[in-house]
N, C-alpha and C positions, 0 to 999 in steps of 0.2 A: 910519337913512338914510345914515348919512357913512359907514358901513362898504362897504355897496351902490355906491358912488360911486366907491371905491376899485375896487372889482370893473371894475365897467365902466371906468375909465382904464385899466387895465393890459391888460385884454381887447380893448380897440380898438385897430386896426392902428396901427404904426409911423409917427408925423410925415413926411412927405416928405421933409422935410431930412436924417433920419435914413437914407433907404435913397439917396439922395445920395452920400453921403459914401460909404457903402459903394460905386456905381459907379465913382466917383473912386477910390478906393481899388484895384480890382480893372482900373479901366484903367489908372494907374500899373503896378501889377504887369506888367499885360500888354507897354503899352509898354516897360519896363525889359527885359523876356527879351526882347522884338523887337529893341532896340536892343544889348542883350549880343551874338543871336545874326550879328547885321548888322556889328557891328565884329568877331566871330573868322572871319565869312568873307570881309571884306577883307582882316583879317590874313594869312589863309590864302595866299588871291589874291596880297597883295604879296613875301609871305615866298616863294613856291612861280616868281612870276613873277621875282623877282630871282636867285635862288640858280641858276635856268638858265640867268642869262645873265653868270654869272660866269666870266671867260675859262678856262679851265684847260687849254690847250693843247694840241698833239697834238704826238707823239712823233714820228710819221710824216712828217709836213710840217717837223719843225728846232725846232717851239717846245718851250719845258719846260714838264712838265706841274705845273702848280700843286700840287696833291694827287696823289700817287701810291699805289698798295699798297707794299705792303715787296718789294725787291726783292733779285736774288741777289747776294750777297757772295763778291766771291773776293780771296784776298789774291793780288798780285803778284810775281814771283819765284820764288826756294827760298821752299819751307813753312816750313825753318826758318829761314834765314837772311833771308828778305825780298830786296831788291833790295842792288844792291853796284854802287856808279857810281862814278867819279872824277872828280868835278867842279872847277869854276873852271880850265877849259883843261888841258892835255895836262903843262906845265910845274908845274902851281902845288901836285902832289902832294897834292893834298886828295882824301878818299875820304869818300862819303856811302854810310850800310850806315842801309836805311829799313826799317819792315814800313808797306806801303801795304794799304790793302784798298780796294776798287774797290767801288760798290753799282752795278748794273747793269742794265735794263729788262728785267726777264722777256718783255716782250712783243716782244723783238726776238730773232725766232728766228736769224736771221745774227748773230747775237754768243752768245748763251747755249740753251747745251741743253737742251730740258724734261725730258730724261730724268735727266741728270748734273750738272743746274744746274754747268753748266762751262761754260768759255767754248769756240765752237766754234773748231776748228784754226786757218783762217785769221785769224782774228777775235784768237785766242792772241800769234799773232807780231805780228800791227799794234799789239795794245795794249804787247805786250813794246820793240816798236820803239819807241814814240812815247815810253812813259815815259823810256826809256832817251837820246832823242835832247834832250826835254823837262829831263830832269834833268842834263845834259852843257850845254844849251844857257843853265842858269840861272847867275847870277853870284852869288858868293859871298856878297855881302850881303844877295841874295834871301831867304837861307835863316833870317836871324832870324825872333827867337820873334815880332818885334811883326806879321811881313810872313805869318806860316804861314797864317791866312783869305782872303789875297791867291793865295798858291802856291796852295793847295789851288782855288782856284776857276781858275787861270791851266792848271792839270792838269785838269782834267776838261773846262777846253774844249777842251785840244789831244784829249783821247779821244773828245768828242763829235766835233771835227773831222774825226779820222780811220774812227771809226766810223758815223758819220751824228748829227745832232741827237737828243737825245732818249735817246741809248745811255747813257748814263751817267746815274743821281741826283746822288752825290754821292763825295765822296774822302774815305776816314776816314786819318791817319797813327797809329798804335800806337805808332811807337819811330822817334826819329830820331837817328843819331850821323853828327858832321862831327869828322874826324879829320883 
């Protein structure tokens, strides 16, 4: 009889408590993927709502554009020589021989060409003009190493100036001698 006994315990259904636990168990699960997929779609939402109202300016209207594409690079001057100015006034015999390169908004068809990524004609002399009057007009102590992120940014506004806002990224210098 005690073998019989064994039978029948094991053969009758599961204790309540026992398939309990199992609910519990599978509405955890459930609530856990609701609550994973509930927080990646606010994520979503804050990540997708923020990142569009992040300023990044427009070219067209004068502001700088935060992020830009790579834009076309022209050096300044002779190709090989670069620029050739005579700075700190007319008397004071100093000569500044630079290689400037200009980085440029492709998307300003009045300054660069889509065909020759060149700068167009008129567009050529204003930037030849400005650097030229820009580097004539700077004083000699302008030109140290500590002030050169200074210059560089004080050039490229006088080109945004005369080209419209936006016309210019940025000013790389390659080589600069004060003689």
């Amino acid at each position: 009889m005690p073998d019989e006994e064994k039978d029948i315990d094991v053969a009758t259904p599961a204790p309540p408590l026992a398939q309990s636990k199992r609910k519990q168990i599978i509405l955890i699960i459930v609530l856990v993927i609701i609550g994973l997929a509930l927080a990646a779609g606010i994520s979503l939402f804050v990540v997708t709502k923020f990142m569009g109202e992040i300023p990044v300016g427009n070219a067209e209207d004068g502001g700088e554009p935060r992020y830009h594409d790579s834009g076309v690079f022209i050096k300044l001057g002779d190709p090989k020589e670069g620029v050739l100015v005579n700075v700190g006034g007319p008397r004071s015999g100093k000569y500044l021989k630079a290689s400037i390169i200009v980085e440029f908004n492709p998307a300003r068809k009045s300054v660069v060409n889509d065909e020759t990524h060149a700068l167009q004609p008129d567009a050529e002399v204003k930037v030849n003009d400005a650097v030229t009057q820009f580097l004539r007009a700077t004083k000699l102590e302008d030109f140290d190493a500590d002030k050169q992120d200074e210059f560089k940014k004080q050039l490229k506004d006088a080109l945004n100036a005369t080209l419209g806002g936006g016309s210019v990224y940025d000013v790389y210098i390659t080589s600069f001698l004060l003689q």
